[in-house]
C-alpha positions as CSV (number, residue, x, y, z in Angstrom):
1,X,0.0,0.0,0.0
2,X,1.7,3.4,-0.8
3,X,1.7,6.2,1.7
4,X,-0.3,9.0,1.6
5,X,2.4,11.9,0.5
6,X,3.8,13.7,3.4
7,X,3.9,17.5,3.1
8,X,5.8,20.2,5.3
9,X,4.2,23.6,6.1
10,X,5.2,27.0,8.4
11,X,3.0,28.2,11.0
12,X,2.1,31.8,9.4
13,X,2.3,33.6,13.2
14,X,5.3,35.4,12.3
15,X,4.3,36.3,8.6
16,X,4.0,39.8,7.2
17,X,5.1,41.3,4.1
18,X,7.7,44.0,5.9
19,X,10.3,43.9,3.4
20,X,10.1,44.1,-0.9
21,X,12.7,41.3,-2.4
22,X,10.8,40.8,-5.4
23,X,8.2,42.6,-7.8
24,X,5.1,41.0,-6.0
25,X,5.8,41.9,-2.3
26,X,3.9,44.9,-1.2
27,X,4.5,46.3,2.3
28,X,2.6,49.2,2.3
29,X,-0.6,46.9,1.2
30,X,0.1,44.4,4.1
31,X,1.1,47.7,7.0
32,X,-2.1,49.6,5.8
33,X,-3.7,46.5,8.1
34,X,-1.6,44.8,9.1
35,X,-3.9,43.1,12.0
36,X,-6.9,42.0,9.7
37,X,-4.1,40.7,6.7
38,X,-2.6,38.7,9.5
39,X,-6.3,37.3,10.3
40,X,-6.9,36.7,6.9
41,X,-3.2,34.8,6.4
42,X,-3.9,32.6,9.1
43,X,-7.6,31.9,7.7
44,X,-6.1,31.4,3.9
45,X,-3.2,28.8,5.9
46,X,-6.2,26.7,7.3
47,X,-7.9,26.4,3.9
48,X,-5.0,25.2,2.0
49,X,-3.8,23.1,5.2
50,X,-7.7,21.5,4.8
51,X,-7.6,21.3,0.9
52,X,-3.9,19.5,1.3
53,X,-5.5,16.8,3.8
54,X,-8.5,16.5,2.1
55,X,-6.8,15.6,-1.2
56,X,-5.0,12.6,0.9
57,X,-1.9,14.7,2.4
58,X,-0.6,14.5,5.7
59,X,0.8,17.5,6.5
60,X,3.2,18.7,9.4
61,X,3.0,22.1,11.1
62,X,6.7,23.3,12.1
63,X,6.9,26.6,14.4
64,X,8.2,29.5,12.2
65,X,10.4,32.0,13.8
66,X,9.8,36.0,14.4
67,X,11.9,38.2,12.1
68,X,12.0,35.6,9.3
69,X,8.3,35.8,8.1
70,X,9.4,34.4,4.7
71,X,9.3,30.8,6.6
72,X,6.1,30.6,5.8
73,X,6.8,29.2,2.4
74,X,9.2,26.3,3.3
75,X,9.8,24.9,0.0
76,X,12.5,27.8,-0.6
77,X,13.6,25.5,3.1
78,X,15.2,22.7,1.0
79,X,15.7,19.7,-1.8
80,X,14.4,16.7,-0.5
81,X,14.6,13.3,-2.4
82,X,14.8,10.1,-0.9
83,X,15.0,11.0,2.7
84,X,18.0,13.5,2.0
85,X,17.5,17.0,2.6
86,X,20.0,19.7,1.2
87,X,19.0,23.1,2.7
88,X,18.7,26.2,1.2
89,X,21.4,29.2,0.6
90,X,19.8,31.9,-0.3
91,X,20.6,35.1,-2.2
92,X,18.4,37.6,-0.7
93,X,19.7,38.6,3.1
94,X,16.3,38.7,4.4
95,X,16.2,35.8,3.9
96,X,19.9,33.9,5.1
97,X,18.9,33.1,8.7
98,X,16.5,30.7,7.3
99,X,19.2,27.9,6.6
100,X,19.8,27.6,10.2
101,X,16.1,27.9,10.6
102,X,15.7,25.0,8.7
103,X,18.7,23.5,9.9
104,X,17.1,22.8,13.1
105,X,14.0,22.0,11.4
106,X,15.1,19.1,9.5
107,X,17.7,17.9,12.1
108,X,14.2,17.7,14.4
109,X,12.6,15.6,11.8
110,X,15.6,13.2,11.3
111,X,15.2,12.7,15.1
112,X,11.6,11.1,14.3
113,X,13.1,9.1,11.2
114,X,11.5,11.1,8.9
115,X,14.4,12.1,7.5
116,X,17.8,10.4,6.9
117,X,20.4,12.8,6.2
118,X,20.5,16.4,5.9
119,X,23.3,18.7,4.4
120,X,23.9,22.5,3.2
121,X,24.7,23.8,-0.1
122,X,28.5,24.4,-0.8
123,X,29.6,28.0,0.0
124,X,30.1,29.1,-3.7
125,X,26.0,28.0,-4.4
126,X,23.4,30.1,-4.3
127,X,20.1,27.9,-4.3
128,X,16.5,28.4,-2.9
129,X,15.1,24.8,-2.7
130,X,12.3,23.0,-4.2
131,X,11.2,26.2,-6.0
132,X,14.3,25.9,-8.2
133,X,14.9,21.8,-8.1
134,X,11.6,20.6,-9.2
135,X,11.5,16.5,-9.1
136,X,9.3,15.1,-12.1
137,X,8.3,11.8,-10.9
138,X,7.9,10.8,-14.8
139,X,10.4,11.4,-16.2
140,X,12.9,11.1,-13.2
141,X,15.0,13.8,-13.3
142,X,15.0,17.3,-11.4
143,X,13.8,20.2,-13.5
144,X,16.2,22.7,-12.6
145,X,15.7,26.5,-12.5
146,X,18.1,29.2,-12.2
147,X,19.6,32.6,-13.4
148,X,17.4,34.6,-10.6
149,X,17.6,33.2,-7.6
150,X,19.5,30.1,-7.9
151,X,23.0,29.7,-9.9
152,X,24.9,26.8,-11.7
153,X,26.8,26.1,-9.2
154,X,23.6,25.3,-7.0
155,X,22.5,23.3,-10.1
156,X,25.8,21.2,-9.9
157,X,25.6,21.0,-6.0
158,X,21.9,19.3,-6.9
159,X,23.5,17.0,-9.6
160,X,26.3,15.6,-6.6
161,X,24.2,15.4,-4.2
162,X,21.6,13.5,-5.2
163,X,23.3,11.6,-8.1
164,X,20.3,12.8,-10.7
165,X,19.6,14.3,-13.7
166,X,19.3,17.8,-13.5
167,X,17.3,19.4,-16.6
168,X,17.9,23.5,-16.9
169,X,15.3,26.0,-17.4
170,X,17.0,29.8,-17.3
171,X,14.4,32.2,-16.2
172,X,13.9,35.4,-17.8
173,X,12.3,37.9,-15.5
174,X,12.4,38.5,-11.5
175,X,8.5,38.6,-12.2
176,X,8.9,34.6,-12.0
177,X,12.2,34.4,-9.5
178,X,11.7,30.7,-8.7
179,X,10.6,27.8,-11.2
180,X,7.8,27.2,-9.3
181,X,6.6,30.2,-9.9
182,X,5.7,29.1,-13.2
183,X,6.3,25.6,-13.7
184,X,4.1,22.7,-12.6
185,X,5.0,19.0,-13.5
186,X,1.8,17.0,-13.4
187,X,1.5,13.5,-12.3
188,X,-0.3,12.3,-15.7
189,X,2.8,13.7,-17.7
190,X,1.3,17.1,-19.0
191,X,3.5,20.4,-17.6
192,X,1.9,23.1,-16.6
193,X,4.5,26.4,-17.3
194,X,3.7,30.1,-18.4
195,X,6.2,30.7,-21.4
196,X,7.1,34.3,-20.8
197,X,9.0,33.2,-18.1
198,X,11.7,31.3,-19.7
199,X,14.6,32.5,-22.3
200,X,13.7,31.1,-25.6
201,X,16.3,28.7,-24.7
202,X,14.5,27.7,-21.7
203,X,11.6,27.0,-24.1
204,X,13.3,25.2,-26.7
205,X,14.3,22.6,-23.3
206,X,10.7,22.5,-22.2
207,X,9.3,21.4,-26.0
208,X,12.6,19.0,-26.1
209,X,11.5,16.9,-23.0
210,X,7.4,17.5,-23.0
211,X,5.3,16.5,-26.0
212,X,3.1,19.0,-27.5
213,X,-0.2,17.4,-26.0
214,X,0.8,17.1,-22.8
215,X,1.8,20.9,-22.4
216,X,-0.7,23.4,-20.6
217,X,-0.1,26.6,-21.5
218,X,-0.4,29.0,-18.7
219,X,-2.1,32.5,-19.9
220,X,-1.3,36.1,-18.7
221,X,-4.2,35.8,-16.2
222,X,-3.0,32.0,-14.9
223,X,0.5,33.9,-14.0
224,X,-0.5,36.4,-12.3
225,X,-2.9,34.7,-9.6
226,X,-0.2,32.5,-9.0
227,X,-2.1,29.5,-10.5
228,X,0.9,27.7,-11.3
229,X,2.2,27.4,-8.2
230,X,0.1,24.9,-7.5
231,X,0.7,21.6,-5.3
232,X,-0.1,17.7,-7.2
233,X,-1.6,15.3,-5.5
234,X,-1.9,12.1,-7.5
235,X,-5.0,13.7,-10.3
236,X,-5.9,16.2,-7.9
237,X,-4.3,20.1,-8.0
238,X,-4.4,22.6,-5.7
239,X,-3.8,25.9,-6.2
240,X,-4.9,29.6,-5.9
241,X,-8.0,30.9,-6.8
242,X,-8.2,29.9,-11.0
243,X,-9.6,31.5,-13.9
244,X,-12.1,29.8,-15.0
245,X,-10.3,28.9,-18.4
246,X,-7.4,27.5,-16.5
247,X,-9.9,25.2,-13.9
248,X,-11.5,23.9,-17.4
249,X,-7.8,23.0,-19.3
250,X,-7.1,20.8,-16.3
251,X,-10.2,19.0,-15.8
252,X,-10.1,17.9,-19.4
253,X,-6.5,16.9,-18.9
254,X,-8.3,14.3,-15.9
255,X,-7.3,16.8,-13.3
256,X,-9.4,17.6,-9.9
257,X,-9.0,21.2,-9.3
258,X,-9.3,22.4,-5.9
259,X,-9.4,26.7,-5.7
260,X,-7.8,28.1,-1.9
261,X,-7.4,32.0,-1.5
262,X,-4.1,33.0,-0.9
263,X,-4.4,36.5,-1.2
264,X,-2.0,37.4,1.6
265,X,0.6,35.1,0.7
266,X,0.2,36.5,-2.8
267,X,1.0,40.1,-1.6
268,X,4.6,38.1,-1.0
269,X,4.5,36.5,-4.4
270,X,4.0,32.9,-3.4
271,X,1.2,30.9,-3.4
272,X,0.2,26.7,-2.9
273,X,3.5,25.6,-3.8
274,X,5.3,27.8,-2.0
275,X,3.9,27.2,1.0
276,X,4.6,23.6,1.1
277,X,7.4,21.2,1.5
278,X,7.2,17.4,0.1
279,X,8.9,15.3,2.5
280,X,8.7,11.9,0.9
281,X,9.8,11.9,-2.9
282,X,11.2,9.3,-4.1
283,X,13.5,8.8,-7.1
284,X,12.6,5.5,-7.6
285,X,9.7,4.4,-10.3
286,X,6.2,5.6,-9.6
C-alpha cells in the first residue's frame, strides 16, 4: 500500500510582508492593516492546510520563527529526495537566517526518522530549494531552475548530491524568480508552465523533453494569480483561486482542481507551492 504523501508547512504567526525582495511583495498593502491581513493569512493557511488533507496529504505544522516571516513558504527550506535533505542558501539577506532555521528543522525531523540525512549547499552555491529543483516523478529527473535566484553552481551541487539528472530552465524575468513560480509537473505527464517566463532557450528545453499534448499553456491571467504554483496530489491540484479557463484546461487533462485563497501570501509572491514542503519523494519508479 503506498503512503499517503507527506507535506511540510510553516505556522504563518510570524508572517508579514515587511520587506520588498521581489516585484510581487507589497509592504505598504500588508502595513495599511496589518492586523486584519494577518487574520486573513492565518484563515487562507487553514484552507490550503484543509484542501492538502483533504486531497489525501498528511501534512506537518513546524513553528516558524519571528523576524524571518518568509518561513512561511518552506519549499525555498530545502531539496528533499529520498529521505536527503540539502538546505537552502539563499541570495536575498532577508532571507539567510532561514538555513539555520531549517537547519534545526530538518535535524528535528531526522530525530523522528522522517528524514535520513541532511546537508547545506556548498559555499560558492546560491540555491533556494524546491522552487528551483523541481522532481518530475515521470520522467525522473530534477527540472532545474536558475539565473534569478538560484546559480549553476547550485545546479551542480543538486547534480552531486543526489546523483540525478538535472534538466535547466533559465528564467527570464524577476517577475517569476523561482521555477515554481511558473512551472508545474503533473502526475499524468502534461506540464503546466507560463512561457514568458523562460529564455527562448528555456523553451526550446521545455518542448525538447514535454510533447506538445501534454503541455498546458499557462495565460497572462493564470500567472498572475499565481495558478501555477500549485501543489499535485496524484490527479488532484491545488492551487490559488483559477480562472475559469485554466480550472477547465485541467479537468479535461483528468485533473481535480481544488481553488484556496491565498491573497495574503500572494502580496509576498507565493502561493500553494510555495507554501509547502514534500517530505517523501522518491527517485525510484512511480
Amino acid at each position: 500500500m503506498t503512503a499517503s504523501p507527506l507535506i511540510m508547512m510553516v505556522d504563518p504567526a510570524h508572517y508579514e510582508v515587511s520587506y520588498q525582495i521581489n516585484p510581487w511583495m507589497e509592504p505598504g498593502t500588508w502595513a495599511a492593516d496589518s492586523q486584519a491581513n494577518g487574520e486573513r493569512a492565518r484563515a487562507s493557511f487553514a484552507a490550503l492546510r484543509s484542501a492538502l488533507t483533504g486531497a489525501g496529504a498528511r501534512v506537518t505544522t513546524v513553528a516558524g520563527i519571528a523576524g524571518l516571516p518568509d518561513m512561511v513558504f518552506p519549499a525555498n527550506a530545502a531539496v528533499v529526495l529520498d529521505r536527503r535533505v540539502l538546505v537552502a542558501r539563499f541570495a536575498w539577506p532577508q532571507r539567510q537566517g532561514e538555513t539555520d532555521a531549517f537547519v534545526e528543522t530538518f535535524a528535528a525531523l531526522a530525530r523522528h526518522n522522517i528524514i535520513e540525512e541532511v546537508a547545506t549547499f556548498p559555499e560558492d552555491s546560491v540555491h533556494e530549494g524546491a522552487g528551483d529543483a523541481i522532481w518530475d516523478q515521470r520522467r525522473r529527473f530534477f527540472w532545474a531552475g536558475h539565473g534569478q535566484r538560484t546559480n549553476l553552481a547550485g545546479v551542480h551541487a543538486v547534480e552531486d548530491f543526489f546523483r540525478q539528472k538535472t534538466v535547466r530552465l533559465e528564467l527570464a524575468t524577476p517577475d517569476y524568480y523561482h521555477l515554481d513560480t511558473c512551472f508545474c509537473p503533473l502526475s499524468g505527464g502534461h506540464v503546466l508552465y507560463y512561457p514568458k517566463a523562460f529564455t527562448e532557450e528555456g523553451l526550446r528545453t521545455i518542448e525538447a523533453h514535454v510533447a506538445p499534448e501534454q503541455r498546458i499553456v499557462a495565460s497572462d491571467e493564470d500567472a498572475a494569480a499565481l495558478c501555477v504554483n500549485a501543489v499535485n496530489l496524484g490527479r488532484t491540484v491545488v492551487m490559488a483561486k483559477a480562472p475559469p479557463a485554466l480550472r477547465a484546461r485541467l479537468e479535461a487533462a483528468g485533473y481535480e482542481v481544488r481553488e484556496v485563497d491565498l491573497g495574503p501570501f500572494i502580496l509576498s509572491g507565493g502561493a500553494a507551492y510555495c507554501m509547502t514542503l514534500r517530505l517523501d519523494r522518491s527517485s525510484d519508479p512511480a
